[in-house]
Backbone as JSON Lines, residues from 0, in Angstrom:
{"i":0,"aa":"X","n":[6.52,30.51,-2.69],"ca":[5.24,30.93,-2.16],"c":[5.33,30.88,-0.63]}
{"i":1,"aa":"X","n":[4.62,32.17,-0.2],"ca":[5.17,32.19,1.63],"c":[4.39,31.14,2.13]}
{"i":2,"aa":"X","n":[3.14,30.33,1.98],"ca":[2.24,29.8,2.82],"c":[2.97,28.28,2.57]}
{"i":3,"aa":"X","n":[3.59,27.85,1.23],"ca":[3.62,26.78,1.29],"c":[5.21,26.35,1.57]}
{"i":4,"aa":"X","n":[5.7,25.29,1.58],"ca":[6.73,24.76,1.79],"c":[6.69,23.23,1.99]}
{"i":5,"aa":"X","n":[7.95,22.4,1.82],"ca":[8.42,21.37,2.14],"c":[9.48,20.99,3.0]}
{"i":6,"aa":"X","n":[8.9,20.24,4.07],"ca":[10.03,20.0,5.4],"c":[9.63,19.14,6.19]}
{"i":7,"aa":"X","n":[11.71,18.07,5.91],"ca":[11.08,16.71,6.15],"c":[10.38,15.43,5.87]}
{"i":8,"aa":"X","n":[10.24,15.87,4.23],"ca":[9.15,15.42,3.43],"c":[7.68,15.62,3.34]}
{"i":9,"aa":"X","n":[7.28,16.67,4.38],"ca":[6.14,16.76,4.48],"c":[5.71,18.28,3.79]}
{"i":10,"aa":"X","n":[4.36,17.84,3.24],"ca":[4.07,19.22,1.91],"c":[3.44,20.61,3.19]}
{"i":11,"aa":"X","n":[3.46,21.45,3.4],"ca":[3.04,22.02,4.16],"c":[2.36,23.31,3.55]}
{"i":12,"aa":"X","n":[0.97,23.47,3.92],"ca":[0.53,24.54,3.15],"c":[-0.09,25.08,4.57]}
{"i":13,"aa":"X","n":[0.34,26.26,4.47],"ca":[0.01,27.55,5.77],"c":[-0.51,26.57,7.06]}
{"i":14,"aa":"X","n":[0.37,25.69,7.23],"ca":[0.56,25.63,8.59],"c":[0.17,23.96,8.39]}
{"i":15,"aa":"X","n":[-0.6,23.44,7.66],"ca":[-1.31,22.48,7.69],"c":[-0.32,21.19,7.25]}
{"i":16,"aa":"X","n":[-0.41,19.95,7.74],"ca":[0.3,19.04,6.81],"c":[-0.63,18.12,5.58]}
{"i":17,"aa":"X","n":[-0.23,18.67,4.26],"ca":[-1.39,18.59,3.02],"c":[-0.9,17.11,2.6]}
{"i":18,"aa":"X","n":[0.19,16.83,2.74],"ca":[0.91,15.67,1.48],"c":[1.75,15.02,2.2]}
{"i":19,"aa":"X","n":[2.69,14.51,1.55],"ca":[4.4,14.1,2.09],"c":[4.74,13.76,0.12]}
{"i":20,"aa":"X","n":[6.12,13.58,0.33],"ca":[7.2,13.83,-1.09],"c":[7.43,12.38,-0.21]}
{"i":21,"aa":"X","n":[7.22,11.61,-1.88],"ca":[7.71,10.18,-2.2],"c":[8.57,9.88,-3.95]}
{"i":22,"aa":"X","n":[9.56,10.11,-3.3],"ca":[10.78,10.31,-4.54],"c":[10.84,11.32,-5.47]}
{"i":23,"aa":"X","n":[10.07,11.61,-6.94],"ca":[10.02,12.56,-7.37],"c":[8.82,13.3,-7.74]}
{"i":24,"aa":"X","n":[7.67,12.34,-6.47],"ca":[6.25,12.85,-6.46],"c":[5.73,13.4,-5.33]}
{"i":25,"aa":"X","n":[4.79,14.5,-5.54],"ca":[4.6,15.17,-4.4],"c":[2.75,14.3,-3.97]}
{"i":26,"aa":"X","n":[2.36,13.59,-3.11],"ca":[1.15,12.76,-2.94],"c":[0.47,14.38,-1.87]}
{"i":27,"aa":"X","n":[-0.75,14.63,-2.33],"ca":[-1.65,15.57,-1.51],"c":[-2.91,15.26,-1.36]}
{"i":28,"aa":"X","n":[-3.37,15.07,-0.49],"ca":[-5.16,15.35,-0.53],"c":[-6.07,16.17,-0.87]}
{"i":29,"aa":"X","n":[-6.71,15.29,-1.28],"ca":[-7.6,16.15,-2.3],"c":[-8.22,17.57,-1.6]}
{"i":30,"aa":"X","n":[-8.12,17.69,-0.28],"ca":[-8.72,18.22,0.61],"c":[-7.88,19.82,0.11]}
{"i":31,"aa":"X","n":[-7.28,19.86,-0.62],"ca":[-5.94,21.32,-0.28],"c":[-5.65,21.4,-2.04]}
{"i":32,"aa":"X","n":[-6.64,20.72,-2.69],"ca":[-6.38,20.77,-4.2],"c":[-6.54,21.85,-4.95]}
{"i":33,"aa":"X","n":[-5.91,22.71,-5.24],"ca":[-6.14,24.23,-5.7],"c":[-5.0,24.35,-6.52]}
{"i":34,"aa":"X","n":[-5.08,26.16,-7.12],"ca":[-4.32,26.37,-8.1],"c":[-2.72,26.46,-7.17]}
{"i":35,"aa":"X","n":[-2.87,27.6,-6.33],"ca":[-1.54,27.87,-5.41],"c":[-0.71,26.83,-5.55]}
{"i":36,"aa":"X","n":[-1.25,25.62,-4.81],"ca":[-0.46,24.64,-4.48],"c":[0.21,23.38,-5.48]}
{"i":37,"aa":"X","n":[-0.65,23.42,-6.71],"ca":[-0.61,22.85,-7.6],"c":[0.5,23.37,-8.43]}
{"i":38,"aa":"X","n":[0.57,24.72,-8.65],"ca":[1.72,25.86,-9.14],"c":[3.11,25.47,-8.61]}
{"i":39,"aa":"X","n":[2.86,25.65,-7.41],"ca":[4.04,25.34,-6.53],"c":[4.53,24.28,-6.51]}
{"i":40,"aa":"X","n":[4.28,23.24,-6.53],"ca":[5.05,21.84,-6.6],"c":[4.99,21.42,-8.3]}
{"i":41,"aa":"X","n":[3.8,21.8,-9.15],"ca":[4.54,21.39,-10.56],"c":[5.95,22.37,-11.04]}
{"i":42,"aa":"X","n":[5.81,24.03,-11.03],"ca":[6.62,25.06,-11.82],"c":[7.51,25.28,-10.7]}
{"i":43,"aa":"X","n":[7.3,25.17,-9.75],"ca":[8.5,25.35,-8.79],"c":[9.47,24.48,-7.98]}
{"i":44,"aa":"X","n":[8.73,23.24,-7.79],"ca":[9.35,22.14,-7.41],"c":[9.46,21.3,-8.65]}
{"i":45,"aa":"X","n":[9.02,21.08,-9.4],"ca":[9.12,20.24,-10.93],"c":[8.52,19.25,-10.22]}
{"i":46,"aa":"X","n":[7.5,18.88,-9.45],"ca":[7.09,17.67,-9.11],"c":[5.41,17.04,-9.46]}
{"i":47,"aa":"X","n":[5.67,15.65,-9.65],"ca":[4.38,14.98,-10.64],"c":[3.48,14.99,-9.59]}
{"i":48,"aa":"X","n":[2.38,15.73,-9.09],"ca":[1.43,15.6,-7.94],"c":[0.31,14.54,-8.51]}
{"i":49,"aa":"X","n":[-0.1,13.68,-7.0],"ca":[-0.64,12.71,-6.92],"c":[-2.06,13.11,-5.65]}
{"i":50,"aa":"X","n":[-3.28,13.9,-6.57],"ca":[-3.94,14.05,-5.45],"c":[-5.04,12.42,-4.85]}
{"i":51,"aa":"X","n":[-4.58,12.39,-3.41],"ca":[-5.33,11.4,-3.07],"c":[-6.25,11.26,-1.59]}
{"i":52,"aa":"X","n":[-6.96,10.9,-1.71],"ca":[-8.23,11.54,-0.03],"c":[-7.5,10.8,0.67]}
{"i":53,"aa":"X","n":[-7.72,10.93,2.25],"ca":[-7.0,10.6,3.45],"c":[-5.98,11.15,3.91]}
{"i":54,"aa":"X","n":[-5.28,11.62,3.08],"ca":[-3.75,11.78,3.11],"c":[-3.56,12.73,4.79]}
{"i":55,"aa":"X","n":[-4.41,13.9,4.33],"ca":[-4.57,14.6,5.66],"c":[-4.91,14.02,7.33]}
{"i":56,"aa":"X","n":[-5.86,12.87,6.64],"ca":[-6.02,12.45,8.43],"c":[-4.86,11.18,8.33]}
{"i":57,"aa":"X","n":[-4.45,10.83,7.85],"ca":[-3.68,9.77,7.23],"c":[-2.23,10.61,8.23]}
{"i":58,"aa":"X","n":[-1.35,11.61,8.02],"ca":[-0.18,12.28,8.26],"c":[-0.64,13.03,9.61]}
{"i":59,"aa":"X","n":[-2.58,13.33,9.99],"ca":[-2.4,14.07,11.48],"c":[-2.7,13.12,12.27]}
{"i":60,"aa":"X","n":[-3.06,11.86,11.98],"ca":[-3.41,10.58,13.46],"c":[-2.17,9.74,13.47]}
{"i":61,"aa":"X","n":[-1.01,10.0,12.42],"ca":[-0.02,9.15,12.92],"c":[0.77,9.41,13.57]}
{"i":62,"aa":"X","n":[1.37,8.38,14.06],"ca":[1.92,8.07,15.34],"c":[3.52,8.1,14.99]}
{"i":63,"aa":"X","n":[4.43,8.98,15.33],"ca":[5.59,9.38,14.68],"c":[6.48,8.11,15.24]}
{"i":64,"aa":"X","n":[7.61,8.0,14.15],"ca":[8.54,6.55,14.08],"c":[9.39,7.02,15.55]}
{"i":65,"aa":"X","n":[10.09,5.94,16.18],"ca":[11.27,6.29,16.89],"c":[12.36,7.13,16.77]}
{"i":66,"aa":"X","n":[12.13,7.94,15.31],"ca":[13.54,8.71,15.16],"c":[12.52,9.85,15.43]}
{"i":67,"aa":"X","n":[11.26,9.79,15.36],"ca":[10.25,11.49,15.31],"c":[10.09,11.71,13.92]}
{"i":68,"aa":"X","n":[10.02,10.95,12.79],"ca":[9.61,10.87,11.17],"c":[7.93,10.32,11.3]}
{"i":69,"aa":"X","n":[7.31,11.04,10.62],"ca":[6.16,9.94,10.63],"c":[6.09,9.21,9.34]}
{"i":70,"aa":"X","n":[5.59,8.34,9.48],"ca":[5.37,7.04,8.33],"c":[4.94,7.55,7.19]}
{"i":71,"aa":"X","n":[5.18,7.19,5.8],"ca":[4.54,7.43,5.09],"c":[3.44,6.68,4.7]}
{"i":72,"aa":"X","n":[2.28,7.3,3.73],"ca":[1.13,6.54,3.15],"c":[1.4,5.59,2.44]}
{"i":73,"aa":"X","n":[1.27,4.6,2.08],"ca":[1.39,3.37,1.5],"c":[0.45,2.9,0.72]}
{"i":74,"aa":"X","n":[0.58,2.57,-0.6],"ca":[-0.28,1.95,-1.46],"c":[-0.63,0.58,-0.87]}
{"i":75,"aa":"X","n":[-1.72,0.07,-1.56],"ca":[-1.68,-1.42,-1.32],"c":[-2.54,-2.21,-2.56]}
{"i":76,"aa":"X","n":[-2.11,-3.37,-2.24],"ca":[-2.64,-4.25,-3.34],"c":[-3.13,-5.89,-2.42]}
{"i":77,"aa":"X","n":[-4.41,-5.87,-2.82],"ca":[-4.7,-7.27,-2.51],"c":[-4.61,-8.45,-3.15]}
{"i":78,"aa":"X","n":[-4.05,-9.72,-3.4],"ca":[-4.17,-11.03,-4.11],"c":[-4.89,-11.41,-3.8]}
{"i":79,"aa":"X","n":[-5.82,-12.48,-4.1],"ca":[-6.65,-13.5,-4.59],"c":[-5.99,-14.51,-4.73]}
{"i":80,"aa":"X","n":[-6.21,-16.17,-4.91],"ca":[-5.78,-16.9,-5.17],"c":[-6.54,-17.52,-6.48]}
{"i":81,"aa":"X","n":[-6.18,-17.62,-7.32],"ca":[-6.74,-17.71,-8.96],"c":[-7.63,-18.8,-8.79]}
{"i":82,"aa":"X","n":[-8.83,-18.5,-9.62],"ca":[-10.09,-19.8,-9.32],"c":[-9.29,-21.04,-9.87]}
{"i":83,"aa":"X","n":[-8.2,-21.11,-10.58],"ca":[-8.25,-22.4,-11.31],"c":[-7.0,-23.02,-10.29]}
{"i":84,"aa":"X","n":[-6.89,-22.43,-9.08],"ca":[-5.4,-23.5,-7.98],"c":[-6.2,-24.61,-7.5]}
{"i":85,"aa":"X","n":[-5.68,-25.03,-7.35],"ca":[-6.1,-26.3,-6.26],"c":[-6.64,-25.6,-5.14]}
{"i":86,"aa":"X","n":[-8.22,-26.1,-4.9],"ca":[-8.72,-25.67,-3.88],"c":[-8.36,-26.22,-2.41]}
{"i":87,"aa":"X","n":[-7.76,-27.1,-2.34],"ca":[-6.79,-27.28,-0.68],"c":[-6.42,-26.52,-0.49]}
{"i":88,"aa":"X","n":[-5.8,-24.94,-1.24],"ca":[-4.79,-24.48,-0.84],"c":[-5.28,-23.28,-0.65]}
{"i":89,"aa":"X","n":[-6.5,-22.92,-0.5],"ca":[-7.58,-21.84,-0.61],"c":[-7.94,-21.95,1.22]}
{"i":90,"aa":"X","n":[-7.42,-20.9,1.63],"ca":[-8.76,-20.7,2.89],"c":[-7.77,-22.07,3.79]}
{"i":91,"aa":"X","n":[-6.51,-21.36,3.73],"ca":[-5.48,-22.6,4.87],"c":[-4.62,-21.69,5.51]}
{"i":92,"aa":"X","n":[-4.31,-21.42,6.67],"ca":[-3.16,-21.25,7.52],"c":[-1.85,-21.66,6.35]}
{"i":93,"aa":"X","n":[-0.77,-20.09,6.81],"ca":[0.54,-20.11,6.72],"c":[0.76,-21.83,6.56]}
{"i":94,"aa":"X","n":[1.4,-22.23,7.8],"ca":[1.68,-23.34,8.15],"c":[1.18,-24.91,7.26]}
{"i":95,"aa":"X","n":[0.01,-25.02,7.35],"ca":[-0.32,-25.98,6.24],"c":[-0.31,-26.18,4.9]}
{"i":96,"aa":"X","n":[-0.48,-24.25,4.61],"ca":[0.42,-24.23,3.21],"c":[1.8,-24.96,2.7]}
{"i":97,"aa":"X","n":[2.37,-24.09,3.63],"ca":[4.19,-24.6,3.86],"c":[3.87,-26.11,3.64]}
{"i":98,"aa":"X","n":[3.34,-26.9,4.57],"ca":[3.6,-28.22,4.45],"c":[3.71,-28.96,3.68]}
{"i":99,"aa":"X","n":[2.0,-28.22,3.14],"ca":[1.77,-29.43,1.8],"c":[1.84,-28.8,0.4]}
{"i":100,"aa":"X","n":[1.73,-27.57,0.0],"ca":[2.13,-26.8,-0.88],"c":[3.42,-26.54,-1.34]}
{"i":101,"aa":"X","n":[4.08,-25.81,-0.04],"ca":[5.45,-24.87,-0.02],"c":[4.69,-23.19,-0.25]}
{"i":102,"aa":"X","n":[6.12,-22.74,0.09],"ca":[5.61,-21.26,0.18],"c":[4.56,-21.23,-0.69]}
{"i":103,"aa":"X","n":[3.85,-19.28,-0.34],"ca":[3.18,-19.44,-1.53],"c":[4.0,-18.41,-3.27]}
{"i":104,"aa":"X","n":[2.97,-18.9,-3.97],"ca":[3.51,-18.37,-5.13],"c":[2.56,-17.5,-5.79]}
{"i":105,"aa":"X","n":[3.58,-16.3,-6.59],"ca":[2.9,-15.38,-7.05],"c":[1.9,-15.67,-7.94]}
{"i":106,"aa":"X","n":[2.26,-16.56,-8.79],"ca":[1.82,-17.26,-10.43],"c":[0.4,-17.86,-10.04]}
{"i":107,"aa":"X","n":[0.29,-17.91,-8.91],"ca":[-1.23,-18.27,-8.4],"c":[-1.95,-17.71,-7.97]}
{"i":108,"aa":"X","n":[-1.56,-16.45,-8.02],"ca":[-2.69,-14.92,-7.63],"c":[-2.9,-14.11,-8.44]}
{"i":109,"aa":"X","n":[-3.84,-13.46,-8.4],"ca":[-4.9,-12.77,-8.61],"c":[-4.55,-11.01,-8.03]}
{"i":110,"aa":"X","n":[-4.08,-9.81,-8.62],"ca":[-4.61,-8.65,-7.82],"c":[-5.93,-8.3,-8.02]}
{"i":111,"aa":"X","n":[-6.69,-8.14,-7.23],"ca":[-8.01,-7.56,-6.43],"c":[-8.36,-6.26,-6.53]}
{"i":112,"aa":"X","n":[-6.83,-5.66,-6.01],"ca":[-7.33,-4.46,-5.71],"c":[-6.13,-3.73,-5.4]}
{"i":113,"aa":"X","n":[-5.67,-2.71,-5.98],"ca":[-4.75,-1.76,-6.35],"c":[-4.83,-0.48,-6.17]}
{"i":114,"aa":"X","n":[-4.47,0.45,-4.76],"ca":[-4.78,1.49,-4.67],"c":[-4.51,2.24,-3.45]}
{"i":115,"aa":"X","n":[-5.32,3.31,-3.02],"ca":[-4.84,3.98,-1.71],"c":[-5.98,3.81,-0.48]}
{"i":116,"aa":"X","n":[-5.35,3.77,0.22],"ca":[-5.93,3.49,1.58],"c":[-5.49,4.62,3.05]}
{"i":117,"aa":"X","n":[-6.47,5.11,3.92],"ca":[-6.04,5.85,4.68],"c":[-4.98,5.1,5.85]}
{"i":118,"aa":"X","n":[-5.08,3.76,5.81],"ca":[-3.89,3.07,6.93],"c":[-3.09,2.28,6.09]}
{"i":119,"aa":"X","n":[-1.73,2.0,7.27],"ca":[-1.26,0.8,6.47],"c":[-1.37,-0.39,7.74]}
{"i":120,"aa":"X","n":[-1.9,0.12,8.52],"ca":[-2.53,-0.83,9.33],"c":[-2.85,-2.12,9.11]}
{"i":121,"aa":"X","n":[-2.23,-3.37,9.54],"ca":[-2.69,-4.45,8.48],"c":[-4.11,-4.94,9.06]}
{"i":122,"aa":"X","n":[-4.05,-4.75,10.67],"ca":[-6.12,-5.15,10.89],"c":[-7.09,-4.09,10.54]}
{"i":123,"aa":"X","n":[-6.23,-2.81,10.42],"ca":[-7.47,-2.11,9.72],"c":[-8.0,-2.39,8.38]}
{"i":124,"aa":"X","n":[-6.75,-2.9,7.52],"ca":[-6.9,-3.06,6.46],"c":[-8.18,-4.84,6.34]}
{"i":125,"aa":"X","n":[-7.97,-5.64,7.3],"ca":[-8.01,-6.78,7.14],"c":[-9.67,-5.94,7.37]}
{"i":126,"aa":"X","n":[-10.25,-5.22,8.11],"ca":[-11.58,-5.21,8.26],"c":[-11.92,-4.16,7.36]}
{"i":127,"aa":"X","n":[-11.44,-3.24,7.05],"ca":[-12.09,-2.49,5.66],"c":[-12.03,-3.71,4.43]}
{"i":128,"aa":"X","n":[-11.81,-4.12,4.18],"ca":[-11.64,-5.66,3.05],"c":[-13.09,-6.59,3.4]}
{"i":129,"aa":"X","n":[-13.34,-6.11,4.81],"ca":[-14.86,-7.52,5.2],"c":[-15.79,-6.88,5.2]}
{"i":130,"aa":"X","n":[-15.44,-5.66,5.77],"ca":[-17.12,-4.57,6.16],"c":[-17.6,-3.67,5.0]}
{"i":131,"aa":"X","n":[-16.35,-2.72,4.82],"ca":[-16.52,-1.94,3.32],"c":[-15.83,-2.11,2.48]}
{"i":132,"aa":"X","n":[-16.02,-2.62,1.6],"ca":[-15.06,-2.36,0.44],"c":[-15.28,-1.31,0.1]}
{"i":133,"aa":"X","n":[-13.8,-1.08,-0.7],"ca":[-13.24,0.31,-1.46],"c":[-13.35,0.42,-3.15]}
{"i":134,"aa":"X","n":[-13.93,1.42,-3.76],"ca":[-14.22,1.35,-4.99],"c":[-13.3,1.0,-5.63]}
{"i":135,"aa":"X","n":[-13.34,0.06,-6.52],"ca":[-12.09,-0.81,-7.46],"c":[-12.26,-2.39,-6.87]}
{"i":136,"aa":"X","n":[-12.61,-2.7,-5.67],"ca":[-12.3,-3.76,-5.44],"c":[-12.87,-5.11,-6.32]}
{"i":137,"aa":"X","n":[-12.39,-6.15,-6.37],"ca":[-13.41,-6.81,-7.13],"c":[-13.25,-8.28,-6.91]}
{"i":138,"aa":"X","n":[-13.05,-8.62,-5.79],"ca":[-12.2,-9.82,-4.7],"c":[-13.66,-10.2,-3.94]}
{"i":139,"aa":"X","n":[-13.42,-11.07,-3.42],"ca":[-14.6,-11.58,-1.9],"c":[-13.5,-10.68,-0.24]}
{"i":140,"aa":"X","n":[-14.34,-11.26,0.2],"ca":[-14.16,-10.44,1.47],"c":[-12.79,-11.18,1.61]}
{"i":141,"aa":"X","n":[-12.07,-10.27,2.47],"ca":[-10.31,-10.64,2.77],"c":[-10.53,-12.14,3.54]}
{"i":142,"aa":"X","n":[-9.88,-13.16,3.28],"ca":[-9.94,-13.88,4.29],"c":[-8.34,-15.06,4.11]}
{"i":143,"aa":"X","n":[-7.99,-15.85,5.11],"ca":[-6.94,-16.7,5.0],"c":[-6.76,-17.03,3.95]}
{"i":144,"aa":"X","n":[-5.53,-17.15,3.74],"ca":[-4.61,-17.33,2.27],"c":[-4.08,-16.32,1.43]}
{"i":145,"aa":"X","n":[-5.07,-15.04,1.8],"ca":[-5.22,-13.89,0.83],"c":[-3.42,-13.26,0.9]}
{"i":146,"aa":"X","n":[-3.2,-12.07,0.06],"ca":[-2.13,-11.82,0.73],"c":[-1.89,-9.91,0.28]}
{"i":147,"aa":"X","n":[-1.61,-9.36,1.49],"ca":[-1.36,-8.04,1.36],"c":[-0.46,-7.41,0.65]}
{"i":148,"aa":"X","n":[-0.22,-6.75,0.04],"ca":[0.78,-5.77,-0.41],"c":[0.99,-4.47,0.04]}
{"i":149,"aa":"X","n":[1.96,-3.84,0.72],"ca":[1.89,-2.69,1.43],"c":[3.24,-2.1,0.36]}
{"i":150,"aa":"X","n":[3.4,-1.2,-0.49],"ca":[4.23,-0.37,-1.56],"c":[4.37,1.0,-1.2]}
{"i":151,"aa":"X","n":[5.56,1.67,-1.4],"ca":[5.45,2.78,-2.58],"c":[6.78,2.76,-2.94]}
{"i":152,"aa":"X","n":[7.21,4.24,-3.43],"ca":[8.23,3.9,-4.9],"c":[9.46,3.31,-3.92]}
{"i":153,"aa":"X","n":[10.19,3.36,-2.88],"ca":[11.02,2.7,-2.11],"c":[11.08,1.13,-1.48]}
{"i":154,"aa":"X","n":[9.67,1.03,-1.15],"ca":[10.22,-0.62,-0.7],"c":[8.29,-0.95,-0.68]}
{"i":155,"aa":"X","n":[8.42,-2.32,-0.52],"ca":[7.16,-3.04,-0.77],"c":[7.53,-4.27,0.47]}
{"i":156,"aa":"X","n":[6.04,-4.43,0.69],"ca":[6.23,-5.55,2.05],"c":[4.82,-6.73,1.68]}
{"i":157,"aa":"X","n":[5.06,-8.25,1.88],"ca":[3.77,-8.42,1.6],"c":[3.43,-9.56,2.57]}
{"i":158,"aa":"X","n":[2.47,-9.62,2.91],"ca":[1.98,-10.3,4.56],"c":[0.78,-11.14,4.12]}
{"i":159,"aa":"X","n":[1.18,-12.39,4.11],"ca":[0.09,-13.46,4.52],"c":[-0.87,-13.56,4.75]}
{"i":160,"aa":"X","n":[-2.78,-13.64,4.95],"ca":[-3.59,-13.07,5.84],"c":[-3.54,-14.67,6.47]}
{"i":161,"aa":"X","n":[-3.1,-14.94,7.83],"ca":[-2.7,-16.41,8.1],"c":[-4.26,-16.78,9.02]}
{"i":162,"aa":"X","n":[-4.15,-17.88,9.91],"ca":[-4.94,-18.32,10.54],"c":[-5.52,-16.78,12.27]}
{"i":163,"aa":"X","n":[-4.67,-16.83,12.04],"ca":[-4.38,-15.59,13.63],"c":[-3.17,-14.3,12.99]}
{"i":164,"aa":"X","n":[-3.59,-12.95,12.49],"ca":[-2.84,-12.58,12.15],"c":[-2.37,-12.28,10.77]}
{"i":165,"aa":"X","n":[-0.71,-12.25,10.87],"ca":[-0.5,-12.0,9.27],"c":[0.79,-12.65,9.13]}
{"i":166,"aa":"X","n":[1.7,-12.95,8.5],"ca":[2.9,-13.83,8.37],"c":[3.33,-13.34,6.99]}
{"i":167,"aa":"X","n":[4.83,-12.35,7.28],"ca":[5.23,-11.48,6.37],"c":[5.62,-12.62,5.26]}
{"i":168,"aa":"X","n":[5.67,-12.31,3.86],"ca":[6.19,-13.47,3.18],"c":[7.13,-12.87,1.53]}
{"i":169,"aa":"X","n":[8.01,-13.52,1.15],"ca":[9.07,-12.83,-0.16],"c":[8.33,-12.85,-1.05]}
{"i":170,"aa":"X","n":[7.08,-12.49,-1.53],"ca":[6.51,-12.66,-2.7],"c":[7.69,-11.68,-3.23]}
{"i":171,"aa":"X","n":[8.35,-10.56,-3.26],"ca":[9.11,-9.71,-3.94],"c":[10.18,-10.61,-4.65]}
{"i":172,"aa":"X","n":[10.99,-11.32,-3.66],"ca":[12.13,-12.56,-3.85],"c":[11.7,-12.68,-5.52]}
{"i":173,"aa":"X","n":[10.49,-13.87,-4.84],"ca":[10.28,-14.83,-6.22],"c":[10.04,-13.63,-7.56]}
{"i":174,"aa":"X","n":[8.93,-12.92,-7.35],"ca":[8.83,-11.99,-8.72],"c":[10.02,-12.07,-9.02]}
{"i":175,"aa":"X","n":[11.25,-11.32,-8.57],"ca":[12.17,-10.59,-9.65],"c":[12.96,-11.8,-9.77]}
{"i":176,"aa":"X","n":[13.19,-13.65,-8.88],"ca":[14.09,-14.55,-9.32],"c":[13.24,-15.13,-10.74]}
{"i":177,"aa":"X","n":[11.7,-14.95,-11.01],"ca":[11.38,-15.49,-12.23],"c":[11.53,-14.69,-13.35]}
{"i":178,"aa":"X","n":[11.67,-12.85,-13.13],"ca":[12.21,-11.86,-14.01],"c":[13.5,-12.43,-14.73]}
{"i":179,"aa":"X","n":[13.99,-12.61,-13.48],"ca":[15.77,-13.26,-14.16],"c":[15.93,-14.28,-14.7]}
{"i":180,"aa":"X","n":[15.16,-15.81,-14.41],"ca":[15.45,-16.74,-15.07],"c":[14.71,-16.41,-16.41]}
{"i":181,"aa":"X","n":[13.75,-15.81,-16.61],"ca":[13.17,-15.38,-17.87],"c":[13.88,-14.79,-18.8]}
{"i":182,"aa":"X","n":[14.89,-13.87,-18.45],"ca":[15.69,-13.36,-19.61],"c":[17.06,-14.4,-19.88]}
{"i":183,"aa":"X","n":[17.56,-15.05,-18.88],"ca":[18.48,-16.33,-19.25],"c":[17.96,-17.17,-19.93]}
């Protein structure tokens, strides 16, 4: 189809940037959701489309990487810390965790909230979590202890919400070392 194309990873429909290609899925906004384009990436590209809002201002306000790639959209997921932990360990700085806890652990959270977001911004994210929540959510407002999840099908990152900030942390590690001791 002459209007549309892919380049760079980015979905391009007559001029516009609609999407970006994340492995063997094509992610578009809902904004460009039609038959054309839908044609074109299922029967012609063989690809599983994922329409989702933002995407468009999401790919034209970002700020391109050091190589000149721009970032892709990123899922995210919020934890909770499960009503039944020990409440010391609720609403504490990184650091005092560590002390008197140890890291934190997955087996004591809660996901919240699972889904798409127009940033992966982690203070944007930290104040869309206090001011608006996003439909699905079902958490209290973001606050210390909590912990971010930034995904998609390539790599996952997950950040602390600490006293000042955010403090990246292996929740990934532990998941897949309790996957493994589970099947031994």
């Amino acid at each position: 189809m002459k209007g549309i194309s892919i380049k760079n990873d980015r979905i391009m429909f007559y001029g516009n940037t609609a999407g970006y290609v994340e492995g063997e899925k094509a992610v578009v906004d809902t904004i460009f959701q039609c038959k054309e384009i839908r044609d074109y990436l299922l029967k012609e590209r063989k690809m599983e489309v994922e329409w989702t809002n933002g995407v468009y201002d999401k790919l034209a306000n970002s700020r391109p990487n050091i190589d000149g790639s721009i970032p892709v959209l990123k899922s995210c997921r919020i934890y909770q810390l499960k009503p039944d932990v020990n409440v010391l360990m609720k609403f504490i700085g990184y650091d005092e965790l560590i002390k008197n806890f140890g890291e934190p652990k997955l087996e004591n959270y809660n996901v919240v909230y699972d889904g798409h977001l127009e940033t992966n911004d982690l203070e944007s994210i930290y104040e869309k979590f206090n001011v608006c929540h996003p439909d699905g959510y079902s958490g209290h407002s973001l606050s210390i202890s909590d912990v971010i999840e930034l995904y998609s099908s390539k790599d996952s990152t997950f950040h602390y919400v600490d006293s000042f900030g955010f403090k990246e942390i292996d929740f990934k590690e532990q998941e897949q070392q309790n996957r493994q001791s589970m099947k031994l």
